[in-house]
N, C-alpha and C positions, 0 to 999 in steps of 0.2 A: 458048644461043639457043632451044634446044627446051624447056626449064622457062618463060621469060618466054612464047613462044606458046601452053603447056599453060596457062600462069596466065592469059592474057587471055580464051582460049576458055574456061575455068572461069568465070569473072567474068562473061563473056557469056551462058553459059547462067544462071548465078544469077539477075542482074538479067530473063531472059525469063522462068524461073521465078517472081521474086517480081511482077512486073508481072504476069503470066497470075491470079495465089492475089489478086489486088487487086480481082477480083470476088467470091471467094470469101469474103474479109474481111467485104466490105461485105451480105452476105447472113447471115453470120452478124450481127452488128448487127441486124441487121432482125428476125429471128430471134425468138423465143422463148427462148433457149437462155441458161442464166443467167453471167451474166459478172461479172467475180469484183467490180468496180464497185457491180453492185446485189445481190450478196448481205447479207446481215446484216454488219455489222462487231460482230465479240466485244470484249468492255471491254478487253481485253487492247491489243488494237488501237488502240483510241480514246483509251486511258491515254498509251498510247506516242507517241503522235501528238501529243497535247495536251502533252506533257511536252517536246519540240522546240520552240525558235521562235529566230527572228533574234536575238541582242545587240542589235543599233542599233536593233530598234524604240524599246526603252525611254530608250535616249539621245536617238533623235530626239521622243517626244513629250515629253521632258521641255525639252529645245530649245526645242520650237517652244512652249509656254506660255511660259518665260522670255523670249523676244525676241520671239512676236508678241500683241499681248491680242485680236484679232481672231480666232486660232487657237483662245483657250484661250475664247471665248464663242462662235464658233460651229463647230459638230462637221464641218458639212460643209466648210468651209472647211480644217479641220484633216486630214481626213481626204486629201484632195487634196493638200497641201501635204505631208503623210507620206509617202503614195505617191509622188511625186516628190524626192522626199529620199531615199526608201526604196532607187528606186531608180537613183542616182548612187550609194550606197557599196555596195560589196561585202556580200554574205552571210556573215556570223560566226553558223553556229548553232552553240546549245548546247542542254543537255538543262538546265543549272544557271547562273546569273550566275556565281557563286562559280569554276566551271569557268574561265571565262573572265578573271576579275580574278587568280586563284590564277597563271594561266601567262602573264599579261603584264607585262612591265616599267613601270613609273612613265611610263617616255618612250612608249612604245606605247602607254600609256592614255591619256596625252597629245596623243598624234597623231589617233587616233581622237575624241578630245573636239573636233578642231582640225574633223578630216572632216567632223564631225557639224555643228557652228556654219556651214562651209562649204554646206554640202549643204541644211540648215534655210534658212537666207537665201537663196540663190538659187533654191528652191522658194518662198518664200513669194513671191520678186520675180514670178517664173515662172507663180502660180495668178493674182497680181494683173493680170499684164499681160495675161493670159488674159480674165478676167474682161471687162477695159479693149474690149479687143477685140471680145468677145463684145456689150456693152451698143451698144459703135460700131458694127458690125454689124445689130442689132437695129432702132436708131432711122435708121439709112439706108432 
């Protein structure tokens, strides 16, 4: 019983601690002081970064060119429509495609081509109804 009332009083000092340093934060910020945000990024960095990205992007714009021709002439349209596709499926990063087709099965490639057709078409319904909305709005 004495460990459960030492852990709560721990817990309670913590969270007065961290809410008291919530001024402190925020002064830093203001700050001159350099944070690690806006220092220089070394190629090293920017190599690694740039070498990461989602799997399903490529799936989803290759989607949405094949089922919407609205998508694939105009960008901002597309662009909406990805993000909303993007995000309904899960995040599959890789560093390489190959990573990703080398350790999946035929039927998981399959599933995820299913995800993607899924997630393509109820974004594009989704930016359209949007749109719809928006012009109805407009001319009220």
């Amino acid at each position: 019983m004495s460990t459960l009332v030492d852990s709560k009083l721990r817990n309670q000092r913590f969270i007065r601690t961290a809410s008291d340093n919530i001024s402190d934060v925020s002064d830093i910020h203001k700050s001159e002081a350099p944070m690690l945000l806006n220092t220089p990024q070394s190629g090293h960095l920017n190599s690694t970064r740039e070498s990461i990205h989602n799997y399903y992007e490529a799936m989803v714009f290759e989607q949405l060119v094949r089922s919407s021709d609205r998508a694939a002439a105009d960008p901002e349209f597309m662009a909406d429509a990805a993000c909303v596709a993007l995000n309904r499926l899960p995040p599959r990063y890789v560093r390489h495609d190959v990573d990703m087709t080398f350790f999946l099965s035929p039927t998981e490639m399959e599933e995820m081509l299913i995800k993607v057709a899924h997630a393509v078409n109820d974004a594009v319904s989704y930016v359209e109804e949007r749109e719809k909305l928006r012009e109805q709005e407009e001319d009220e």
